[in-house]
Biopython code that builds the backbone (N, CA, C, O; Angstrom):
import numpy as np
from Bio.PDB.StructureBuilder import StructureBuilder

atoms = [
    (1, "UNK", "N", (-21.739, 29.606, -21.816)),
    (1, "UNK", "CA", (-22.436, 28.391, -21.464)),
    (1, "UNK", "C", (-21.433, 27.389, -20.872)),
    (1, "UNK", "O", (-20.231, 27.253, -21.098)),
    (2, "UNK", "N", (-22.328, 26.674, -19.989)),
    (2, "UNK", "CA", (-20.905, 25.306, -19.299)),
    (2, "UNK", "C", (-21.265, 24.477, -20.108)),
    (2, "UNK", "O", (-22.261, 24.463, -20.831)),
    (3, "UNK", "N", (-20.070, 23.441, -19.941)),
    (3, "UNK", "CA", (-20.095, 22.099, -20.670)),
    (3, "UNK", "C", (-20.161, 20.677, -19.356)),
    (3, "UNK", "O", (-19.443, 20.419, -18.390)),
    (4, "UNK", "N", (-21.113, 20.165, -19.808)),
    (4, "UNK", "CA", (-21.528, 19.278, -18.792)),
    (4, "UNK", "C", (-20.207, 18.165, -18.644)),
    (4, "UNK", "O", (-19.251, 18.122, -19.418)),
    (5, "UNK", "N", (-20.345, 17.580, -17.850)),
    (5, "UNK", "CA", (-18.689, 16.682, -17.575)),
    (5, "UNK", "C", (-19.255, 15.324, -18.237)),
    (5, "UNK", "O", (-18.412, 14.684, -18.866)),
    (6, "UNK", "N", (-20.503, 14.814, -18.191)),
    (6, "UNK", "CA", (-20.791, 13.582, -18.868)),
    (6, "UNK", "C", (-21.066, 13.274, -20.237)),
    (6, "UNK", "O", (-20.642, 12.359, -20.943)),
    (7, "UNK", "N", (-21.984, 14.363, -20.518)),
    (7, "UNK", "CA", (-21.921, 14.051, -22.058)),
    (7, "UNK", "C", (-21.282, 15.694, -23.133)),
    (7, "UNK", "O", (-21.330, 15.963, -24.333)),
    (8, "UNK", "N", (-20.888, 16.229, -22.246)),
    (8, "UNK", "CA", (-20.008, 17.487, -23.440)),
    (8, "UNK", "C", (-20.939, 18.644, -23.956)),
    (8, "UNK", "O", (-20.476, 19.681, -24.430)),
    (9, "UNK", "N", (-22.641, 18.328, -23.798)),
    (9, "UNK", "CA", (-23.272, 19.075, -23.933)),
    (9, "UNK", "C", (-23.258, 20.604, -23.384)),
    (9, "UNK", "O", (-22.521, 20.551, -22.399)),
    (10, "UNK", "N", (-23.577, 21.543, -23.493)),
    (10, "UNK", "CA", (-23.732, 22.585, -23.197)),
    (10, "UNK", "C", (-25.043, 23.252, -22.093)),
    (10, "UNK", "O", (-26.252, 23.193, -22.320)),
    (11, "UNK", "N", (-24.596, 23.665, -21.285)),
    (11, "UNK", "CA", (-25.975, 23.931, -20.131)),
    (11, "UNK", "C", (-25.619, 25.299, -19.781)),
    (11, "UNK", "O", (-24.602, 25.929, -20.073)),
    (12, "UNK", "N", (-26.776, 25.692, -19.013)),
    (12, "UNK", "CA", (-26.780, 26.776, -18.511)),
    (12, "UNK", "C", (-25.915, 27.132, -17.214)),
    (12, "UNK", "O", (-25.571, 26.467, -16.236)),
    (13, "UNK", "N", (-25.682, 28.597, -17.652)),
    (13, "UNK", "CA", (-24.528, 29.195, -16.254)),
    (13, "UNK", "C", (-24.831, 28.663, -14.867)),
    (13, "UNK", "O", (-24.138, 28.084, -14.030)),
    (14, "UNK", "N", (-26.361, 29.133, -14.910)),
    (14, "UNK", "CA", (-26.590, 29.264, -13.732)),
    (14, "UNK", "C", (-26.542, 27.787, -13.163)),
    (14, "UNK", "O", (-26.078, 27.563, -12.045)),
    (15, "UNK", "N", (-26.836, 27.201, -13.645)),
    (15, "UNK", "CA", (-26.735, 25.669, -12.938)),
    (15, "UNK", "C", (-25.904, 25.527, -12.474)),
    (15, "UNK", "O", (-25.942, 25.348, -11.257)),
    (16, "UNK", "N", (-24.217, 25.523, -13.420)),
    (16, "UNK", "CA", (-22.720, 25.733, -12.881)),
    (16, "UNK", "C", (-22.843, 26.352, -11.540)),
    (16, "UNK", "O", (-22.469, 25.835, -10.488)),
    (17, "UNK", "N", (-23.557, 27.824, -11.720)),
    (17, "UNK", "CA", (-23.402, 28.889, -10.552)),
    (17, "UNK", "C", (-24.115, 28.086, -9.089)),
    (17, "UNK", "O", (-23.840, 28.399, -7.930)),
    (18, "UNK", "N", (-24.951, 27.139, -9.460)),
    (18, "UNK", "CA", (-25.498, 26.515, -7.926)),
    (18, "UNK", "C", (-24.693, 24.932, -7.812)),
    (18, "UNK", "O", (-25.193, 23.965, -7.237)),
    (19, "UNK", "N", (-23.590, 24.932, -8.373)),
    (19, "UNK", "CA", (-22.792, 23.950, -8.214)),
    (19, "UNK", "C", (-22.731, 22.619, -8.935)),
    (19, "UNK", "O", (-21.782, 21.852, -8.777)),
    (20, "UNK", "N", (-23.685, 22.375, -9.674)),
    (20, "UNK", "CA", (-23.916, 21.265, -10.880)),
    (20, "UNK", "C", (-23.114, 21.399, -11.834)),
    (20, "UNK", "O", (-22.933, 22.451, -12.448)),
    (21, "UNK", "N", (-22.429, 20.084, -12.091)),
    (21, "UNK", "CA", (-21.043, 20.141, -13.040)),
    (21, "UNK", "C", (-21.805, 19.317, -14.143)),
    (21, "UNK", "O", (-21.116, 18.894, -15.072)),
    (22, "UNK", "N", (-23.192, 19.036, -14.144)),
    (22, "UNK", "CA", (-23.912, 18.054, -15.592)),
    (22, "UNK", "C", (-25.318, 19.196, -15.864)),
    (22, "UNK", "O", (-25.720, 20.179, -15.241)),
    (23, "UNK", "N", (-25.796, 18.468, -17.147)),
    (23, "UNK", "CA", (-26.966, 18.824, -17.586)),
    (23, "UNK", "C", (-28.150, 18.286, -16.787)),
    (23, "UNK", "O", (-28.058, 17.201, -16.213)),
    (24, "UNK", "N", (-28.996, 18.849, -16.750)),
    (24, "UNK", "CA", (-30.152, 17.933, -16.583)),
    (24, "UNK", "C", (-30.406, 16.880, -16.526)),
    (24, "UNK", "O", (-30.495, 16.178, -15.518)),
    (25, "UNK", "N", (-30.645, 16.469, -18.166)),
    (25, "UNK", "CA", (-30.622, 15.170, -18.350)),
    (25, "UNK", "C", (-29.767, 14.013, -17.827)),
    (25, "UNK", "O", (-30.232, 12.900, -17.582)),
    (26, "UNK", "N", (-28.114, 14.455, -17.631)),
    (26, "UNK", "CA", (-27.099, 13.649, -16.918)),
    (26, "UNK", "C", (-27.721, 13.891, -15.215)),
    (26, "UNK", "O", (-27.881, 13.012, -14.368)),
    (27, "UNK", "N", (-27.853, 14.628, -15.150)),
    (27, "UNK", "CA", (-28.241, 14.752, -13.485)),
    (27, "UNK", "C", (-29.539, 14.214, -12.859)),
    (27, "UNK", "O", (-29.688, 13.762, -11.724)),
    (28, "UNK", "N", (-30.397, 14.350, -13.790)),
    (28, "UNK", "CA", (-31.381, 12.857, -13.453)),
    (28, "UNK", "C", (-31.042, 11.571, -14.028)),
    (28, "UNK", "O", (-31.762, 10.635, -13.680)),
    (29, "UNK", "N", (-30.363, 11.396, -14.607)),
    (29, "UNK", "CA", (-29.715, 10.007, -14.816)),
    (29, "UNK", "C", (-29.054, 9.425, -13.938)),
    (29, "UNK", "O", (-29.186, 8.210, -13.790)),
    (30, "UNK", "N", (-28.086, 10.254, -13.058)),
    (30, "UNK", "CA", (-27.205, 10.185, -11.845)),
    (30, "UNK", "C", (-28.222, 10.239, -10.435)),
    (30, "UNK", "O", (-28.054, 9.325, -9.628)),
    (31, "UNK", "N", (-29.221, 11.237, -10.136)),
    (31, "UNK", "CA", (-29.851, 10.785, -9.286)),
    (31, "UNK", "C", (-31.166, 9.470, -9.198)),
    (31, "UNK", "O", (-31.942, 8.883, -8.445)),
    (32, "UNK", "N", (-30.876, 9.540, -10.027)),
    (32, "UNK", "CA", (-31.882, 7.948, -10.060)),
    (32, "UNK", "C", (-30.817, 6.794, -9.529)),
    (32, "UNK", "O", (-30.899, 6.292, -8.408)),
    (33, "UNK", "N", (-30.136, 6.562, -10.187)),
    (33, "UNK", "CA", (-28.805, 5.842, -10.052)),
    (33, "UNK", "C", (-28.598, 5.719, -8.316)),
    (33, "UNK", "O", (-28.514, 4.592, -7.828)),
    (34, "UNK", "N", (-28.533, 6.797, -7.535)),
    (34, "UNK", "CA", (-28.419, 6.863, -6.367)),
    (34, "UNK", "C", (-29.417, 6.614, -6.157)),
    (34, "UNK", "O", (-29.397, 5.411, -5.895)),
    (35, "UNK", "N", (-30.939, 7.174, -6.043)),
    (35, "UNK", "CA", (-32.240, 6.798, -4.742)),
    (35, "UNK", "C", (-32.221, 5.113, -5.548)),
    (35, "UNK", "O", (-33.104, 4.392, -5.083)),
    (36, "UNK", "N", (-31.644, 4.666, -6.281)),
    (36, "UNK", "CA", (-32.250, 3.614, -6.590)),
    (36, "UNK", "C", (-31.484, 2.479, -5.314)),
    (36, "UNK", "O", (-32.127, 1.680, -4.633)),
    (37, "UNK", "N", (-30.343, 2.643, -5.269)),
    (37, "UNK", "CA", (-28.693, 2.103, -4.464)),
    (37, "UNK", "C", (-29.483, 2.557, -2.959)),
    (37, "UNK", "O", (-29.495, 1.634, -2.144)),
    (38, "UNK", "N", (-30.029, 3.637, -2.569)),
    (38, "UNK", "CA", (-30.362, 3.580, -1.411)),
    (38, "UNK", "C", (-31.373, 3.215, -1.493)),
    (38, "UNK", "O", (-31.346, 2.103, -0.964)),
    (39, "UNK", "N", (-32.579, 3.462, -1.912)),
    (39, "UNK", "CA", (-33.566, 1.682, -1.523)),
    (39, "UNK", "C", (-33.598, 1.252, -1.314)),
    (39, "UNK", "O", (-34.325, 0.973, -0.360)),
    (40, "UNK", "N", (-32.453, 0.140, -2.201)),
    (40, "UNK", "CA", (-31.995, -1.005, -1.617)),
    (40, "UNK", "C", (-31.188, -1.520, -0.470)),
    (40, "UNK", "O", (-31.145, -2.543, 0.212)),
    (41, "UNK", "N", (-30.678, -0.579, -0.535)),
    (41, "UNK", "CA", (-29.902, -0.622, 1.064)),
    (41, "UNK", "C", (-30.695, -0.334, 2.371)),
    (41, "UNK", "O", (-30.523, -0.872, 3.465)),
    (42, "UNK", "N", (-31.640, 0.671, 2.019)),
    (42, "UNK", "CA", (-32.636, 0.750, 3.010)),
    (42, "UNK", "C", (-33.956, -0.614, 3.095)),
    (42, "UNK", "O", (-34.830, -0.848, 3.929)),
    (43, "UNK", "N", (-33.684, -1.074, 2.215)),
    (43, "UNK", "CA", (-34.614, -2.200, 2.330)),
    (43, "UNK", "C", (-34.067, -3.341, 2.623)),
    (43, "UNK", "O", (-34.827, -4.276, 2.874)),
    (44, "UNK", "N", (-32.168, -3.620, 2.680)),
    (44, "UNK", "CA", (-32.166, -4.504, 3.088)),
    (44, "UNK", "C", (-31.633, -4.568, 4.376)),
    (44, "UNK", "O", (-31.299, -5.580, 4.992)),
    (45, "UNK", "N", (-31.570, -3.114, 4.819)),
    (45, "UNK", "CA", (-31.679, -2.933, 6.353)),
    (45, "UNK", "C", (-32.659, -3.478, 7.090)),
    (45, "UNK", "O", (-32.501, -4.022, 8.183)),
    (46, "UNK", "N", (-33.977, -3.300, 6.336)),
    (46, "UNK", "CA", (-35.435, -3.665, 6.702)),
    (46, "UNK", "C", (-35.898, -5.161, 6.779)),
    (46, "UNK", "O", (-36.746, -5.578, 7.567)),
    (47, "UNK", "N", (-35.248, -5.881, 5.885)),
    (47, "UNK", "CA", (-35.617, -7.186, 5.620)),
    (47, "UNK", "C", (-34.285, -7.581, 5.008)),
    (47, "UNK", "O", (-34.031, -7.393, 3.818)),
    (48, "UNK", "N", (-33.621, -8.020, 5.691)),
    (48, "UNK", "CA", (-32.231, -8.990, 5.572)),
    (48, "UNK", "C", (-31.966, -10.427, 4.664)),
    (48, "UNK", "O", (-31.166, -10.843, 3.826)),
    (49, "UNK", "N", (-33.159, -10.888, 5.388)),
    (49, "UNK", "CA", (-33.250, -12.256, 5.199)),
    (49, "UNK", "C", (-33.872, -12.651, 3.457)),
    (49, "UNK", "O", (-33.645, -13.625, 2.739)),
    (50, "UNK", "N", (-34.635, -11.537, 3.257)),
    (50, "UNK", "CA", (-35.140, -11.018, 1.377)),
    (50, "UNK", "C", (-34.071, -10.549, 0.834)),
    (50, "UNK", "O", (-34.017, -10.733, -0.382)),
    (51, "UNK", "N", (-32.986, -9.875, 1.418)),
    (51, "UNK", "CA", (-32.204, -9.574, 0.446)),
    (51, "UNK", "C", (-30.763, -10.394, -0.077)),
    (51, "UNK", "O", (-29.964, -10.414, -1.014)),
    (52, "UNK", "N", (-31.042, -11.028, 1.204)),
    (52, "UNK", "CA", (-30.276, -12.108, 0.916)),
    (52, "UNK", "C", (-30.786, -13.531, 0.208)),
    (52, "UNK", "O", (-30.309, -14.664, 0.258)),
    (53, "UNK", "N", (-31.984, -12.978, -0.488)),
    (53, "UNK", "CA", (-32.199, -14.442, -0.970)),
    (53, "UNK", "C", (-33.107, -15.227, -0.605)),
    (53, "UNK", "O", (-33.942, -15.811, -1.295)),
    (54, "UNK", "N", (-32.852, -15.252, 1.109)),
    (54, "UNK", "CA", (-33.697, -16.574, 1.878)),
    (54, "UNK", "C", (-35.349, -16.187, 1.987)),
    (54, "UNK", "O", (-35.644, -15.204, 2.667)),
    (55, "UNK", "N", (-36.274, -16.853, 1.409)),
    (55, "UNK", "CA", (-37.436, -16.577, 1.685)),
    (55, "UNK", "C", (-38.120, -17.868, 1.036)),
    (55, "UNK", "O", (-37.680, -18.273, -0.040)),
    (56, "UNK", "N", (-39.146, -18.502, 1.638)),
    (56, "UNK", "CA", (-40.458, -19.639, 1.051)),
    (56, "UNK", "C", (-40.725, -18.985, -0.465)),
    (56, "UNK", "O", (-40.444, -17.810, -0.700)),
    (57, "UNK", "N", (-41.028, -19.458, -0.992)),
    (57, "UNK", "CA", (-41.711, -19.836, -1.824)),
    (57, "UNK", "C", (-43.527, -19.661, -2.187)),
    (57, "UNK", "O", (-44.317, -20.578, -2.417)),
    (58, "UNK", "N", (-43.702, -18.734, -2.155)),
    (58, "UNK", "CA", (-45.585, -18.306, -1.329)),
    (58, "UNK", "C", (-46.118, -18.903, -2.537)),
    (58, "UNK", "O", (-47.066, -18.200, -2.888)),
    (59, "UNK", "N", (-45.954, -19.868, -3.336)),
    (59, "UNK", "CA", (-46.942, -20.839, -4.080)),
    (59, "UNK", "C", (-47.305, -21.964, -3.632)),
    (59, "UNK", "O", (-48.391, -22.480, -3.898)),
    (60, "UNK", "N", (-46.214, -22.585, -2.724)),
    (60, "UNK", "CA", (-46.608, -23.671, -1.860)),
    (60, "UNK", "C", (-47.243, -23.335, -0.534)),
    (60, "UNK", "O", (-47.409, -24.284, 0.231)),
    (61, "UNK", "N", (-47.585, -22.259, -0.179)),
    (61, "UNK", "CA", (-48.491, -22.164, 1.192)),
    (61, "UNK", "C", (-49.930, -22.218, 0.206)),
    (61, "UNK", "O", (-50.239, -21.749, -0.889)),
    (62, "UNK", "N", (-50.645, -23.105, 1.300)),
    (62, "UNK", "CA", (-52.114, -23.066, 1.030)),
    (62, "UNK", "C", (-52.743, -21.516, 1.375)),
    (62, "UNK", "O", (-52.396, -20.645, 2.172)),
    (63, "UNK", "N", (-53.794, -21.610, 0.416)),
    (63, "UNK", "CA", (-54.940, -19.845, 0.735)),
    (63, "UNK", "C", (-55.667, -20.460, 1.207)),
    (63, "UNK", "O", (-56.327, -21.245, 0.527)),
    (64, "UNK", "N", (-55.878, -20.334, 2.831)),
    (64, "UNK", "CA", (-57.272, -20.970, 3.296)),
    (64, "UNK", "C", (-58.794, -20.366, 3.505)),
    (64, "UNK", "O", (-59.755, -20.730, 4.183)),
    (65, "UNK", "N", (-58.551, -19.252, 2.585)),
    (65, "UNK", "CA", (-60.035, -18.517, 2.582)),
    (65, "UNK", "C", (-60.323, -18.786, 1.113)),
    (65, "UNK", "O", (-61.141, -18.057, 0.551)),
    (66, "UNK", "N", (-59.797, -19.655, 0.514)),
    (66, "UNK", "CA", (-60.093, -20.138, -0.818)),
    (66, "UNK", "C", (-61.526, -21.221, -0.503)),
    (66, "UNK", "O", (-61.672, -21.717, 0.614)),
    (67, "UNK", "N", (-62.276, -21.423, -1.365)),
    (67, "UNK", "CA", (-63.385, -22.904, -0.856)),
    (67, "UNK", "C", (-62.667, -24.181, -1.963)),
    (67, "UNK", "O", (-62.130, -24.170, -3.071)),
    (68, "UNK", "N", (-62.910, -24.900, -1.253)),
    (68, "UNK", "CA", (-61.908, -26.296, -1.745)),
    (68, "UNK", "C", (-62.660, -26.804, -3.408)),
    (68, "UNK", "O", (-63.842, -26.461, -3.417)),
    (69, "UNK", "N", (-62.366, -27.298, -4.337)),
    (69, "UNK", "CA", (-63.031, -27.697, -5.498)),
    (69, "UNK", "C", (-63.841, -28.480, -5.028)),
    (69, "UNK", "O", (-63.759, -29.305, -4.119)),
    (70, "UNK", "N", (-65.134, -27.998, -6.110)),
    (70, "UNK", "CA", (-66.046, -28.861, -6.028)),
    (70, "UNK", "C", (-66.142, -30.292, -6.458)),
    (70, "UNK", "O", (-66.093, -30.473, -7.674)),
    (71, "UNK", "N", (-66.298, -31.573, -5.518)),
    (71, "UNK", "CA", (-66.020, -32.630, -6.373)),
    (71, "UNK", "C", (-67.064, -33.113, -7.470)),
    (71, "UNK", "O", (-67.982, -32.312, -7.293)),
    (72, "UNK", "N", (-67.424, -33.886, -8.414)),
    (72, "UNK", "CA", (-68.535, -34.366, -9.294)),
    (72, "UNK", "C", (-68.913, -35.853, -8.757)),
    (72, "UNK", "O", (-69.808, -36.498, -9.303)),
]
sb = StructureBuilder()
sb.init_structure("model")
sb.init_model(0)
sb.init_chain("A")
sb.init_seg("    ")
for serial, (resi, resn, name, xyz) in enumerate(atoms, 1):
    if name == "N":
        sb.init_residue(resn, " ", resi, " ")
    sb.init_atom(name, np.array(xyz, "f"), 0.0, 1.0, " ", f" {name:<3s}", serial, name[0])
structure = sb.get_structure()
């Protein structure tokens, strides 16, 4: 059996044999870790100006398909 490099656990050969140096469990821990880092990078390719922070405030724009209160 291999021993995974992150937590010491024990895994299967074959995993070793297709080049995985972790368990499972470490190896979806690690790929999450990554699609999570590219997301974000892909999103702030997409929208710059959000990831930097700069954006209104969408509580102060009026909803104008709202109907105005009724007065008494």
């Amino acid at each position: 059996m291999a021993e995974c490099i992150t937590c010491e656990e024990e895994y299967s050969d074959k995993r070793l044999a297709l080049g995985y140096g972790t368990c499972l469990d470490c190896g979806q821990a690690d790929a999450v870790v990554i699609a999570n880092a590219r997301t974000k990078q892909k999103l702030a390719e997409i929208a710059p100006r959000l990831a930097a922070g700069e954006f209104e405030d969408n509580e102060k724009q009026t909803d104008f398909d709202s109907e105005p209160p009724a007065e008494d």
